[in-house]
C-alpha positions in Angstrom: 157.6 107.2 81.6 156.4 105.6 84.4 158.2 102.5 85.6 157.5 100.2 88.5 159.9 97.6 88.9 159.5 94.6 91.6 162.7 92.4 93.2 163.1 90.3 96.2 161.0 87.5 95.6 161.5 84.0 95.7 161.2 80.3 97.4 161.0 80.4 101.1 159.7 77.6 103.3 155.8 78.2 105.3 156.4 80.0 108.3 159.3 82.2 106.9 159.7 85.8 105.8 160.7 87.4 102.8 160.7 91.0 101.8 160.2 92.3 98.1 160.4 95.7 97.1 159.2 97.9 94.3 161.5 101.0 93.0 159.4 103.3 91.5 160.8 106.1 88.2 159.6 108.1 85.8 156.8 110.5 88.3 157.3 112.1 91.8 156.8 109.2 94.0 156.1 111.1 97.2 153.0 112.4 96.3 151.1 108.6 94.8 149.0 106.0 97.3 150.4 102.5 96.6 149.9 99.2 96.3 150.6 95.7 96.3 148.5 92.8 94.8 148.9 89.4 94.0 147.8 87.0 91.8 147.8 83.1 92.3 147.4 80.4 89.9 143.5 79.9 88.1 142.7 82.9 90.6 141.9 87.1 89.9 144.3 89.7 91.3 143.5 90.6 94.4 144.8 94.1 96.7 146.9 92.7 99.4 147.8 95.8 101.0 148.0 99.7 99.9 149.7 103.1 101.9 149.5 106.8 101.6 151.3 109.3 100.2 153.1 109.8 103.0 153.5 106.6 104.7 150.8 107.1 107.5 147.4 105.1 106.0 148.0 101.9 105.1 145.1 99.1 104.1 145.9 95.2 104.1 143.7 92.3 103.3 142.2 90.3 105.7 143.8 87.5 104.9 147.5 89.3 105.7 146.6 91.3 108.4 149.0 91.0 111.1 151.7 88.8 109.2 152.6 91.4 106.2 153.6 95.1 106.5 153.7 97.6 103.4 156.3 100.6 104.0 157.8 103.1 101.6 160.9 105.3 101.7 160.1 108.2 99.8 163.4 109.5 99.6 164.6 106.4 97.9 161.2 106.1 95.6 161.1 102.4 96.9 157.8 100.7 98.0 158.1 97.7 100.4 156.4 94.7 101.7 157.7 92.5 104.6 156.2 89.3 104.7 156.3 87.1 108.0 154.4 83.6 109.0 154.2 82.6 105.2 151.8 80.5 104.1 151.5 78.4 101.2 148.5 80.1 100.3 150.9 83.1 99.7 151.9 81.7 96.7 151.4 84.0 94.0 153.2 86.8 91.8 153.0 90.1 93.3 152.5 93.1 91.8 153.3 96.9 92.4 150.7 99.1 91.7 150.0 103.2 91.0 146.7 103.9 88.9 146.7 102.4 86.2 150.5 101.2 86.2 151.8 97.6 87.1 155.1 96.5 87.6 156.3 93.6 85.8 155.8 91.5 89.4 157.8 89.1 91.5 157.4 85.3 92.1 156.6 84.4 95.7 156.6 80.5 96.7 155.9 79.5 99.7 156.5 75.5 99.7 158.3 72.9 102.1 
């Protein structure tokens, strides 16, 4: 079955970096778009960034554009996001995404 399963997050002070990956299982990776959303406190889920099938289209919020970058490593079946020049207002669980699949998501604090 399909399984998407999130790691790398955690507390990291505002203008820092963290990168949290998801490893994908159960269906042929290569050939899904991903994504990534989050979901802070009292607020909806929102797409923060999605990518091709192959790596070369890639779609970010406005409000991480320039400061986060999604990648994946198809041969590996392992999404990534790198996240640079955190803000507090990054604060949020994130979630990998295929269809209608959602990982189980990782907590992301950004806090001083």
């Amino acid at each position: 079955q399909v399984q998407l399963v999130e790691s790398g997050g955690g507390l990291v002070q505002p203008g820092g970096s963290l990168k949290i990956s998801c490893a994908a299982s159960g269906f042929r990776f290569s050939i899904f778009a991903m994504n990534w959303y989050r979901q802070a406190p009292g607020k909806e889920r929102e797409l923060v960034a999605g990518i091709s099938m192959g790596g070369g289209t890639k779609y970010y919020a406005d409000s991480v554009k320039g400061r986060f970058t999604i990648s994946r490593d198809n041969a590996k079946n392992t999404m990534y996001l790198q996240m640079n020049s955190l803000k507090l207002e990054d604060t949020a669980v994130y979630y990998c995404n295929r269809g209608n699949y959602w990982g189980q998501g990782t907590q992301v604090t950004v806090s001083s």
